[in-house]
C-alpha positions as CSV (number, residue, x, y, z in Angstrom):
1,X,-7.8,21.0,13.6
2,X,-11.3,21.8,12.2
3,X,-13.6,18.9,12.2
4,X,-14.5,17.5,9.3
5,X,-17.8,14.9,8.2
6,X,-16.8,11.2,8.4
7,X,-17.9,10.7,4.6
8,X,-15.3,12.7,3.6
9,X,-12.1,12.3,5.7
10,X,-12.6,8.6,6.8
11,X,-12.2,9.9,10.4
12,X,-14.8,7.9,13.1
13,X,-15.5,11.0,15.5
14,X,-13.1,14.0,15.9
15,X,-9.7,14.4,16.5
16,X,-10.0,17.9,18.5
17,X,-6.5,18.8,19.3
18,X,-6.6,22.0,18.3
19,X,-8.6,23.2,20.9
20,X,-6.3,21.7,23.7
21,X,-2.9,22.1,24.9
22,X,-1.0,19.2,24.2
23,X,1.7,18.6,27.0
24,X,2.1,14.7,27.1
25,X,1.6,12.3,24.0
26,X,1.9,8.6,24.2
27,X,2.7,6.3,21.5
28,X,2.1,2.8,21.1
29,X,4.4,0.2,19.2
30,X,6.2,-2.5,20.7
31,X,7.7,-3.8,17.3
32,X,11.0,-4.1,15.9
33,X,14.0,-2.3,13.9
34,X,12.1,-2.4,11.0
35,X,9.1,-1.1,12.0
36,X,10.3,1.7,14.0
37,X,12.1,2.6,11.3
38,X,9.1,3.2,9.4
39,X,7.6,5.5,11.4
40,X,10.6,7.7,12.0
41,X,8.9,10.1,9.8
42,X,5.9,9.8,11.6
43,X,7.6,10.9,14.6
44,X,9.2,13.5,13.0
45,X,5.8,15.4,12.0
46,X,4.6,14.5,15.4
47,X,7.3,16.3,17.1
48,X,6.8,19.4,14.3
49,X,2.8,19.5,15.5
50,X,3.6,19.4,19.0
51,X,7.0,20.9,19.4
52,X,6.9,21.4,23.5
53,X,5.4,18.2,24.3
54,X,6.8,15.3,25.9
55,X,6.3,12.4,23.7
56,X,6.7,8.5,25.5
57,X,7.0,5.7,23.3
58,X,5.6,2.7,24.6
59,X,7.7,-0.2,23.1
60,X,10.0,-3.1,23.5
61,X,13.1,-3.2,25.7
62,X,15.4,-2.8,22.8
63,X,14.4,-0.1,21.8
64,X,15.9,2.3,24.7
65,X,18.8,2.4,22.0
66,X,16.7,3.7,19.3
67,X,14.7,6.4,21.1
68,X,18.5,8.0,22.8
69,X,19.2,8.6,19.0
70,X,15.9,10.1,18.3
71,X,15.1,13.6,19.0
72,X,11.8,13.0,18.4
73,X,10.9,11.1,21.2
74,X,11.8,11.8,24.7
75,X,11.8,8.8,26.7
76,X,10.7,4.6,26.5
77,X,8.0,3.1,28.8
78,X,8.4,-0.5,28.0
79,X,5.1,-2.5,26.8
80,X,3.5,-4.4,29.8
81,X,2.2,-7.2,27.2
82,X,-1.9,-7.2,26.6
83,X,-3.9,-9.8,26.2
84,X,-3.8,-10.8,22.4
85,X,-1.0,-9.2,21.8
86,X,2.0,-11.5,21.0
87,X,5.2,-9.0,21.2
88,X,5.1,-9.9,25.0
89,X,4.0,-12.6,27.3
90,X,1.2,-11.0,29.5
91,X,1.0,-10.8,32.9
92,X,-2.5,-9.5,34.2
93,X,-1.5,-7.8,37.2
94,X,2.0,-6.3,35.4
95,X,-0.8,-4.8,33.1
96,X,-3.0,-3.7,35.2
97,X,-0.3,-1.7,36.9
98,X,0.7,-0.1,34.2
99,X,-2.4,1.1,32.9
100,X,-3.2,2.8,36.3
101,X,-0.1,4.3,36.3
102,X,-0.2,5.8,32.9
103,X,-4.0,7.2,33.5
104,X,-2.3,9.0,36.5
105,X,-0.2,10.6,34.1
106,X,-3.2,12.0,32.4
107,X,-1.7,11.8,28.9
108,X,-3.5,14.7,26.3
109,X,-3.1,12.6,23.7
110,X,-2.4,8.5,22.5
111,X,-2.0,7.5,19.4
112,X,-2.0,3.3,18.1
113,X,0.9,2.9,15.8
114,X,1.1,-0.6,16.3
115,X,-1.5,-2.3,13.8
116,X,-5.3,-2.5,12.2
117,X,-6.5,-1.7,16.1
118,X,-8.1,-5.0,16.3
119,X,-6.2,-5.5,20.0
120,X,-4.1,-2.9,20.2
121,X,-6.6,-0.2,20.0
122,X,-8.1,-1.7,23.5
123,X,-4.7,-1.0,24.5
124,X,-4.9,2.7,24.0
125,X,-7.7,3.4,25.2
126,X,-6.9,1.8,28.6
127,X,-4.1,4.6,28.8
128,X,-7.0,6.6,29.4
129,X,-5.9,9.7,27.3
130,X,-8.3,12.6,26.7
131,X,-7.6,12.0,23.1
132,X,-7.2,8.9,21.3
133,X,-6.1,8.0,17.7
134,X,-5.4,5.2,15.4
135,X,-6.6,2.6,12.8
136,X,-9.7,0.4,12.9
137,X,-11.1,-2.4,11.3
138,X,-14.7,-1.9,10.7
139,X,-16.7,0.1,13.3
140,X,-14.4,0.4,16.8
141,X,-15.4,3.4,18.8
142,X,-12.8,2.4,21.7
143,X,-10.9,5.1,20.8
144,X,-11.7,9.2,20.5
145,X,-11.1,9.0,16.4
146,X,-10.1,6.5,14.2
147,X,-9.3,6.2,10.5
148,X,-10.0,3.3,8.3
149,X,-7.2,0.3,7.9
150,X,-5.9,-0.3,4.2
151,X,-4.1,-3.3,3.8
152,X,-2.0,-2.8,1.1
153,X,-1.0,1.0,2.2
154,X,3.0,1.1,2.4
155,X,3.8,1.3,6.0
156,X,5.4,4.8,6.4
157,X,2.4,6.3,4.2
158,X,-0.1,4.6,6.0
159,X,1.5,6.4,9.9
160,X,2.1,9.8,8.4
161,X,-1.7,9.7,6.6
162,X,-2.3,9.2,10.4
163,X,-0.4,11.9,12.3
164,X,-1.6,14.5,9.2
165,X,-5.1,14.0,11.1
166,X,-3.4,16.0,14.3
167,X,-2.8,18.6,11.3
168,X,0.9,17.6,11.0
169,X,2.8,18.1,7.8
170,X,3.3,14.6,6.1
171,X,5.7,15.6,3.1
172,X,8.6,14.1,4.7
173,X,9.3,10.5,4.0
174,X,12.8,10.1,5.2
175,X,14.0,6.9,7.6
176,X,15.9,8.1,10.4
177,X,18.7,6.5,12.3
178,X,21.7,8.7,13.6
179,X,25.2,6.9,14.4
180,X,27.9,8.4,16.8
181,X,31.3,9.5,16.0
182,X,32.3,6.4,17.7
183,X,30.2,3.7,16.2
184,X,31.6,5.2,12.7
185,X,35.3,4.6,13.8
186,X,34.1,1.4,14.9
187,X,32.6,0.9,11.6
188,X,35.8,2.1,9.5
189,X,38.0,0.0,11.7
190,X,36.0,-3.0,10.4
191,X,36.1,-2.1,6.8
192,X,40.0,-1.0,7.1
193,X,41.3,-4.3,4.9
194,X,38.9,-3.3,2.2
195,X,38.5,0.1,2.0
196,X,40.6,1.7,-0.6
197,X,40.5,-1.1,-3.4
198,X,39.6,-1.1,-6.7
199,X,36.2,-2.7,-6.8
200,X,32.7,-1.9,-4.7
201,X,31.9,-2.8,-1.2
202,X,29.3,-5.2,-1.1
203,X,27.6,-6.6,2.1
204,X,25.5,-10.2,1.8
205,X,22.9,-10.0,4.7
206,X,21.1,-14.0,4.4
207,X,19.2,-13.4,7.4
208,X,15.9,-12.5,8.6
209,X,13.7,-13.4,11.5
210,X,11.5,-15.2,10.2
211,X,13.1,-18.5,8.3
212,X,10.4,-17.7,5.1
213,X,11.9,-14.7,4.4
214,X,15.3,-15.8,4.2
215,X,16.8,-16.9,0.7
216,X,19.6,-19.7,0.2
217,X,22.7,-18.9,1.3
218,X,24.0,-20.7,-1.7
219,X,22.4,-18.4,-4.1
220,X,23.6,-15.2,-2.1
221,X,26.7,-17.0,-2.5
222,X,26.2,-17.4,-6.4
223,X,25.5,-13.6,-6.4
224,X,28.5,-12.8,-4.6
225,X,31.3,-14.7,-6.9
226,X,29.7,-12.8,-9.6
227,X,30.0,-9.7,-8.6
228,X,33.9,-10.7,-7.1
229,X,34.4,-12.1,-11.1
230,X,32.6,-9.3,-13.1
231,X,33.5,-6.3,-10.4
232,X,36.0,-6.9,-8.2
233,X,33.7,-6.4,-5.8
234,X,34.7,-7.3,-2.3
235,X,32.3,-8.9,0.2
236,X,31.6,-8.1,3.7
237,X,28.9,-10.8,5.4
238,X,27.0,-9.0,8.1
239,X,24.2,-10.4,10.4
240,X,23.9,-10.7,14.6
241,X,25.3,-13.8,16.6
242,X,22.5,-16.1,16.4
243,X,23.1,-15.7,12.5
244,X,26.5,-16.6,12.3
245,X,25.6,-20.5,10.6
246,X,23.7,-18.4,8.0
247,X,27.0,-16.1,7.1
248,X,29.3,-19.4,7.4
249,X,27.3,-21.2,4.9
250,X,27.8,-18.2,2.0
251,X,31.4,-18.0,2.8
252,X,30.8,-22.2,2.0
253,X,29.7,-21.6,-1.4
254,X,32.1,-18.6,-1.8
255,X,35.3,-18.8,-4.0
256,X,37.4,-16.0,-2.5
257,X,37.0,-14.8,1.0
258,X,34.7,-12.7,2.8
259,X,34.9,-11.1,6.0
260,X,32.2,-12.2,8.0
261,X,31.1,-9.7,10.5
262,X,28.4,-11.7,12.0
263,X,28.4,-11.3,15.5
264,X,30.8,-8.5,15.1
265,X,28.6,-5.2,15.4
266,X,26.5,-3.7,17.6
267,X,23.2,-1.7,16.2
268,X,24.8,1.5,15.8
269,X,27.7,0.2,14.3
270,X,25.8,-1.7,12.1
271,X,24.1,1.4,10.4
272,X,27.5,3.2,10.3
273,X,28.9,0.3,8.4
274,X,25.9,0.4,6.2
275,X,26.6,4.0,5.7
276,X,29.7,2.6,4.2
277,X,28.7,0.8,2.0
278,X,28.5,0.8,-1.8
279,X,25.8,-1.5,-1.7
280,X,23.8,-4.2,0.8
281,X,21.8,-7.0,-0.6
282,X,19.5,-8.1,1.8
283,X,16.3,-10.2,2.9
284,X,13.5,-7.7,3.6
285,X,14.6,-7.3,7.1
286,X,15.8,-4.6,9.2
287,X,19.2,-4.1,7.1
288,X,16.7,-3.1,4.9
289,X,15.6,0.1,6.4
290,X,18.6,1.1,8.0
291,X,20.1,1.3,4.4
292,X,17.0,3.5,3.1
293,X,17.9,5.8,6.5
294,X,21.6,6.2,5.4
295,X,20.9,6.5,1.3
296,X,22.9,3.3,0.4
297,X,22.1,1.4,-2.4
298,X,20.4,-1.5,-2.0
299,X,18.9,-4.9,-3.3
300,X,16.1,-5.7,-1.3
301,X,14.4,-9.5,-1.7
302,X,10.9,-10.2,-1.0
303,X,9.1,-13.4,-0.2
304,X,6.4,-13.7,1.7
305,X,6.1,-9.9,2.7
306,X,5.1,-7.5,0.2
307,X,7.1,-4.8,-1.3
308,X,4.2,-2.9,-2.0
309,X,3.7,-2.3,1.8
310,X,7.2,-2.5,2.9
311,X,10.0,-1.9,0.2
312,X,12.1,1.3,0.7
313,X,9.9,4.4,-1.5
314,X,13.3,5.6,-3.4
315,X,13.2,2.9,-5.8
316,X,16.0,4.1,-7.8
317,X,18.6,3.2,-4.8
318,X,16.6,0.7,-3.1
319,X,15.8,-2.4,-5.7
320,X,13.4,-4.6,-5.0
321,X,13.4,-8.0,-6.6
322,X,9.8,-9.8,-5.7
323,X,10.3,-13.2,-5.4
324,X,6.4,-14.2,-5.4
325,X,5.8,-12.1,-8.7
326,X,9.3,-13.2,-10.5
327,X,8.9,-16.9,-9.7
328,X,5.3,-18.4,-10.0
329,X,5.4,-19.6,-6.6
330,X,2.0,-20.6,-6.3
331,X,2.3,-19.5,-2.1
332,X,4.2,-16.5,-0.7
333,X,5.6,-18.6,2.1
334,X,7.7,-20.8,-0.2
335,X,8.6,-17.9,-3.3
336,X,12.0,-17.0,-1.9
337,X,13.3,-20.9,-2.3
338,X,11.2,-21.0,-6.6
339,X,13.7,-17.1,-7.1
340,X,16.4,-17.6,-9.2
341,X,19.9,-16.2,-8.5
342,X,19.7,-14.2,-12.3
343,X,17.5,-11.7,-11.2
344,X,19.2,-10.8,-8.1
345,X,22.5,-10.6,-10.0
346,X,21.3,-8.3,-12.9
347,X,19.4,-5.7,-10.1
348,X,23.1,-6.1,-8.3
349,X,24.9,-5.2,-11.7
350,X,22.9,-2.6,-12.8
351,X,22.8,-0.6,-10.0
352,X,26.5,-0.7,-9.1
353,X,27.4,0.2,-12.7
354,X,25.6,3.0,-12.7
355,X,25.9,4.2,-9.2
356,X,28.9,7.0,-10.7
357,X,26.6,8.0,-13.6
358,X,23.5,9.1,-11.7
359,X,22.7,11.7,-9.6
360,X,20.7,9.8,-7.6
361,X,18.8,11.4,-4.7
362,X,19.7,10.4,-1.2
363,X,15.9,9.3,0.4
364,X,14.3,6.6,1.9
């Protein structure tokens, strides 16, 4: 790639791959679903640019899953934990092993997908790469070149704008999350007693991580005896085991019954029941993303994250209903508990009775 002046491409020193055989790349983010969802497409153009390289993601335990799905990536090193880095405790001398054992490797090439670079780009540059890339907050020459953080940039722009540096192709902005034939009979097995009838499937997804971004599971509840009354819609209540209080308290406030999956599904067959789906209304969570990968429709709420960073791009199937905006919440910590069940309910309506009429364009 031919260099370019910092005034006019952002970029803090030279990228310089193009000069170089790239045989081994590392990438670093140890986050979760949603996040590695987000940079699917990232990875995608990464594997484009470099197509014989071998490209390790460092990241969390879990995701061993996710990178077997991925042909873009070819194997897991799990994060060591760094000190200011909260993902994983951190152990000095587990660290410190690592990082001599990944500057044996030699890698060509490292790139920080994990943040602003504040920590994680001393990360990085321990690998000891010969060349190093990523965001930065201010000046930060820890790593070979750098582009400048934007806050507000939506999160799968902001990793492709990156990767384009390596002079990858960046037009590509779909989510990516392949199922197995299995984990979609597993799905359909779970959907058998409603598949068939006469009104949509609708999932109810009240959880999220963190307890702020999470609205009332009475309201969902509201939402869903709506759309049972106006639709004939019939509910599905999805979420993992630790979640299963927050499914039990919508079927509470339900009228007629759901089936509450909670607990029920795996990863994979969570995304192939999403794939069935005619629509998902969900916290701004992982569910999220893995309904942008498959093209469902979805209602996406938003609290104390903001949409303009993380709401799926095709807005057309993806609805996002912005609690902090729509409620006057005077913090974005407590907006999901001021938003009013209306709103939801009339994004839920409108985009299931119209989802035969348009010719909406599977994306993420």
């Amino acid at each position: 790639m031919p260099a370019r002046a910092d005034h006019q491409a952002g970029v803090q020193s030279t990228v310089g791959t193009s000069e170089r055989v790239v045989r081994r790349v590392a990438v670093f983010r140890a986050l979760y679903l949603g996040d590695l969802l987000c940079v699917t497409p990232a990875l995608r153009a990464l594997r484009a640019r470099f197509p014989e390289a071998e490209i390790t993601l460092i990241g969390l335990p879990w995701a061993r899953d996710f990178v077997r799905r991925l042909s873009t990536v070819d194997r897991l090193l799990e994060f060591p934990g760094y000190l200011g880095i909260s993902e994983k405790p951190y152990d000095p001398d587990c660290t410190r092993a690592f990082l001599t054992d990944a500057r044996d490797t030699r890698y060509d090439l490292a790139i920080q997908l994990h943040g602003d670079g504040y920590i994680s780009n001393g990360f990085v540059a321990d690998l000891g790469a010969k060349v190093s890339l990523g965001y930065r907050r201010g000046e930060d020459q820890r790593l070979t070149s750098s582009l400048p953080w934007l806050p507000e940039e939506h999160e799968t722009l902001r990793w492709l704008r990156l990767v384009g540096e390596l002079g990858a192709t960046t037009g590509d902005t779909r989510l990516e999350f392949p199922t197995t034939r299995e984990e979609q009979s597993r799905a359909a097995g779970l959907l058998a007693d409603v598949v068939g009838g006469p009104g949509p499937i609708v999932a109810i997804h009240p959880g999220a991580k963190d307890a702020a971004r999470r609205w009332a599971p009475e309201r969902f509840a509201a939402v869903a005896n709506t759309l049972v009354e106006q639709l004939g819609a019939r509910i599905i209540l999805t979420g993992n085991a630790a979640e299963r209080s927050l499914t039990a308290a919508v079927q509470a406030g339900m009228s007629t019954q759901a089936i509450d999956l909670a607990g029920q599904t795996d990863l994979g067959t969570f995304a192939a029941l999403i794939d069935r789906l005619d629509l998902l209304v969900t916290n701004d969570t992982g569910a999220s993303h893995l309904a942008a990968a498959s093209g469902t429709l979805s209602v996406v709420l938003f609290g104390p994250t903001r949409p303009e960073r993380w709401a799926p791009l095709a807005a057309e199937r993806h609805r996002v209903v912005d609690a902090l905006t729509l409620s006057g919440a005077t913090s974005a910590e407590t907006a999901l508990q001021l938003l009013p069940v209306e709103r939801v309910l009339a994004e839920c309506i409108d985009v299931l009775s119209n989802r035969h009429a348009r010719n909406l364009a599977v994306g993420s």
